[in-house]
N, C-alpha and C positions, 0 to 999 in steps of 0.2 A: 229192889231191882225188878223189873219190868221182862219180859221173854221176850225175844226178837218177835220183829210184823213180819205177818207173812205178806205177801204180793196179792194183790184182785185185782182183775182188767177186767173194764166192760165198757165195750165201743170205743171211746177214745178216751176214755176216766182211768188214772192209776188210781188204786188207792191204798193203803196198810192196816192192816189188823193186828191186836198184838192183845195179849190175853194177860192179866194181874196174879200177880200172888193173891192176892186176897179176894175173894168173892165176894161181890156187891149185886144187888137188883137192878142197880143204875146202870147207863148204859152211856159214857163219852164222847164225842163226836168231834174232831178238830179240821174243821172245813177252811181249806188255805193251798197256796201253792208251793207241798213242801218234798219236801225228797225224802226218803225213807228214814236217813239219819235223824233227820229235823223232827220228823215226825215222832220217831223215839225220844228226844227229848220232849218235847211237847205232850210229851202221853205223861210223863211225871206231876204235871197237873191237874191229872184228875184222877185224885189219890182214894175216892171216894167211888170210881165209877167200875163196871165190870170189863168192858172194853173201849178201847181208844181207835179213833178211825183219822187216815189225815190222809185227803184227794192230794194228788198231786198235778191238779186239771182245774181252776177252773175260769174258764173265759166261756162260757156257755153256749158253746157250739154243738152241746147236743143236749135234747129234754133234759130238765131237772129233777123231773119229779122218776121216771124209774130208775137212776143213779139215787137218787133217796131211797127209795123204797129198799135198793138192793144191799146200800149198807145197811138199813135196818138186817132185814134177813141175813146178811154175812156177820153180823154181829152178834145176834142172839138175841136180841132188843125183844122182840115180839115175846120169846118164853120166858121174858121178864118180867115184874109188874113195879118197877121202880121209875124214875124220872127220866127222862133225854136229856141229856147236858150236851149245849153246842157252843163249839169255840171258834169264833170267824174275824176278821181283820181285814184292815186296805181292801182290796179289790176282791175278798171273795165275802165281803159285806152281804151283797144280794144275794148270791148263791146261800147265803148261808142262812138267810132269812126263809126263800123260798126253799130250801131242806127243812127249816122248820117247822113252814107249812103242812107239807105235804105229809114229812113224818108225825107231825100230832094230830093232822087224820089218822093215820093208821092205829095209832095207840090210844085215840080218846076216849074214858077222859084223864089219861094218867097225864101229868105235868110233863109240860117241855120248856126249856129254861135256855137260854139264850145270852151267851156273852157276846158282845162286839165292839173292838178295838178298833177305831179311829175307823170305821166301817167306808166303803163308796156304797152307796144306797140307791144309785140311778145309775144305771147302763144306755139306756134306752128312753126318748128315743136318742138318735146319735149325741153323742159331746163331741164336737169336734176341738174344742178348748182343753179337751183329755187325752193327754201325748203320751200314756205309758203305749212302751213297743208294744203289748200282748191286746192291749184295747186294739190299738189301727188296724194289728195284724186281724183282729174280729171283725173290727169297721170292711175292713177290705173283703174277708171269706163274706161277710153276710149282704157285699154289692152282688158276690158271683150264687150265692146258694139262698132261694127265699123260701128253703125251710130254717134257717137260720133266723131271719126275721121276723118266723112266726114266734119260733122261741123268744125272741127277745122282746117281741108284742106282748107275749102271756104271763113272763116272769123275770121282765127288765126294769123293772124299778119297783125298792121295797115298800113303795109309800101302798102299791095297789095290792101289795098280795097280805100286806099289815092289816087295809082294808078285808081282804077276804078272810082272815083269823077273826076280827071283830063280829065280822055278818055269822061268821059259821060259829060265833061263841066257843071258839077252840082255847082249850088251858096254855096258852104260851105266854111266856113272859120275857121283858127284854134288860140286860142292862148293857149301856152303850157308854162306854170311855171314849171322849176325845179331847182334845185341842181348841181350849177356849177361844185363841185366837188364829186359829188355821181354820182362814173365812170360808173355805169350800166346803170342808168337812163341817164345819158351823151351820150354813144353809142346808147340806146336807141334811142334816139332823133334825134343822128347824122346821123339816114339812114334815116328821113321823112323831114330834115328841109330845102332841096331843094329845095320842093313845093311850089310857090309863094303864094299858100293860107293859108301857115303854118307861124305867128309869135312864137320866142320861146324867153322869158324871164327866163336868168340864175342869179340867186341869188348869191351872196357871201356865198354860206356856202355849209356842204358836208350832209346834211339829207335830207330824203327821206321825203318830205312833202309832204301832201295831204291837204284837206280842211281846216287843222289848218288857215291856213293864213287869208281867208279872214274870217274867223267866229270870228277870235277873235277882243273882244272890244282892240283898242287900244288908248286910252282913257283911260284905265288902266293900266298901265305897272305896278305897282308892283302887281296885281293881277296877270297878266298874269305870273309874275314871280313866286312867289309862288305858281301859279298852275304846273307850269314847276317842280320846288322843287319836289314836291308832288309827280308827276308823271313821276321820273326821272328814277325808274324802266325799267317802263313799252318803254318812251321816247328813254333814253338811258342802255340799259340792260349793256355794258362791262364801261360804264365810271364809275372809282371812285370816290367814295360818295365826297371825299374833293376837286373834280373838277368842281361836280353840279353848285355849285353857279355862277360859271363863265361862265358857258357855257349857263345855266338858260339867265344870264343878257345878252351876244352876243345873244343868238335866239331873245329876245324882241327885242334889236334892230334893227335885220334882219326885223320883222313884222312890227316892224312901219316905218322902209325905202321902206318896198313893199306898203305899203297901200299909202307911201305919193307919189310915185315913178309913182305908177299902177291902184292910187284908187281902190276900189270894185268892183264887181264881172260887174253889168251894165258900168261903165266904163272901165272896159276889155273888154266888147263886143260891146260897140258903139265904141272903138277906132279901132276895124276892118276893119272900113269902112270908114276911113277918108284917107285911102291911096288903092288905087286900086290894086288888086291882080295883 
């Protein structure tokens, strides 16, 4: 068991910090839009690391890089000499990348290591083809505020700041899970996955998956199933009710072929380093 996260504000960034039973070097980092609960589960996955961080902000309406810097420092990260582990998904993709950046300047040349789940890699310039509410509600602040813009100039798409890791020969390394046949997040991928420091693992299926994967027990597949049932709404909004159950049963197997395939989250990120960039 894990200690409750304490609360950190700065500017308009929540974020949580929450401290391990067991002392490590390493240092956690779970970049997403999550809520403190979420965020305590989601620290159970880095069973390896010394502290766990999870924003609960991000649409990048303010600099990137000193909300980086500052969970380093609220972390401990710096009086460490161990690895950065970062955990990012859907839409805090780029966010999660430009953290990476930024944070393995400060640390270099200790390793920073990099998970991303079904990532968005491009913000900027506008998508207008990109209809989540939290994007428009950005599209719209950054018509009225062009310091907003400049942000999204300097660290809105992963493909230029992946370029600036490369020019600055910084230790980051990536592994990127997605959706062989979820064609956005495909293209996505397919402009960064040149980089000799990017793996990318495509799954047999076309959903846009995020952290489902490795948080679920799989060890239960008919739980997991009938949580799929349940939440077949929400999951799959346009599939009909009498195709649920089928599609329900193909996702569990999907989960438990990546878990036996890819193991957990610490075995995504030591298998970084068993082949040289």
């Amino acid at each position: 068991m894990r200690s409750s996260l304490r609360e950190v504000k700065l500017d308009r960034i929540t974020y949580f910090v929450s401290e391990p039973v067991l002392p490590s070097e390493n240092t956690g980092l779970i970049i997403g839009h999550l809520t403190s609960r979420e965020a305590t589960s989601f620290s159970d996955l880095f069973s390896g690391a010394a502290i766990c961080i999870g924003t609960a902000d991000t649409q990048l309406e303010a600099p990137i890089q000193p909300v980086a810097e500052h969970m380093m420092e609220s972390s401990g990260a710096l009086q460490r000499s161990g690895a950065i582990h970062l955990l990012g998904g859907s839409r805090s993709g780029v966010y999660t990348t430009v953290c990476a950046y930024y944070q393995a300047r400060m640390v270099a040349p200790r390793p920073v290591r990099v998970v991303l789940l079904s990532p968005l890699l491009k913000v900027w310039p506008a998508m207008q083809n990109l209809r989540h509410p939290a994007y428009r509600m950005l599209l719209q602040k950054a018509e009225k505020d062009p310091s907003i813009v400049q942000h999204l100039e300097k660290d809105g798409d992963a493909l230029t700041v992946m370029q600036r890791i490369a020019d600055e020969g910084l230790n980051v390394r990536f592994t990127i899970v997605i959706g062989a046949h979820h064609a956005r997040d495909k293209r996505d991928v397919d402009r960064i996955r040149h980089f000799p420091f990017v793996r990318v693992i495509e799954l047999d299926t076309d959903e846009h998956l995020t952290f489902f994967w490795l948080k679920t027990r799989v060890d239960q597949p008919n739980a997991i199933r009938r949580a799929l049932e349940l939440t077949a709404r929400n999951n799959w909004p346009n599939l009909p009710p009498s195709q649920v159950p089928a599609k329900a049963a193909k996702t569990v197997e999907q989960i438990i072929r990546l878990r036996r395939d890819y193991g957990n989250l610490n075995r995504m990120i030591a298998e970084m380093d068993r082949v040289p960039a």
